[in-house]
N, C-alpha and C positions, 0 to 999 in steps of 0.2 A: 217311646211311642208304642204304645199298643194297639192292634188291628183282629178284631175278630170279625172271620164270617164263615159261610155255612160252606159246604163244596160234595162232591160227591166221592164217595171213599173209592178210592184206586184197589185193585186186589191186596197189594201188598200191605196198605192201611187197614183195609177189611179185615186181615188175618191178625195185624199184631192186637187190632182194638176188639177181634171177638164179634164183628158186625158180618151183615153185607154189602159184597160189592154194588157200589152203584148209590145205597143209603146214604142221606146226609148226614156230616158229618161237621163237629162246628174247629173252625181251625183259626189258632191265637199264635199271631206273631208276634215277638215282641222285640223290638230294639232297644240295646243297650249304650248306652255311652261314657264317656269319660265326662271328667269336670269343663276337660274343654271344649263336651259335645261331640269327639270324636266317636266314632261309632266303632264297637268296640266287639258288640256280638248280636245276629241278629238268631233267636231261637224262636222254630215254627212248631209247633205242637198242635198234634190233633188229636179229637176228644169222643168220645163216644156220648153220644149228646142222652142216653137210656141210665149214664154213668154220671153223669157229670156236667153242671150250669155253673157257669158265670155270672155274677150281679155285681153291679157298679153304683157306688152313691156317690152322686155329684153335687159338690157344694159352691156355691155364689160365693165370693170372696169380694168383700168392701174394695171399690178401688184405693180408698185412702189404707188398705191394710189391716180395716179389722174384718172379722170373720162374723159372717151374721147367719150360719148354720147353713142347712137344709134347707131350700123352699118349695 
């Protein structure tokens, strides 16, 4: 599971990412798990959004299983 969203940097976020307090800031959680789905480590990382974008390509996948790209 990945979860990104925006938030307002705390001081202590401010100082390590080189912003200011209070600026938005974009923060990516990300859940980890095992094969049996147990959850295994969740790591929250925040970004200095002046530094650093995320982009995501989402593809359609055939129900029967084939892959028909990008739409």
């Amino acid at each position: 599971m990945l979860n990104a969203t925006a938030e307002a940097a705390t001081a202590d976020i401010a100082r390590r990412l080189g912003c200011g307090t209070g600026l938005p800031v974009l923060r990516i959680d990300r859940l980890y798990r095992d094969r049996e789905l147990r959850p295994l480590e969740l790591a929250v990382n925040h970004f200095n959004p002046d530094r650093y974008s995320c982009r995501l390509q989402l593809r359609r996948v055939d129900p029967g299983g084939l892959d028909r790209g990008a739409r």
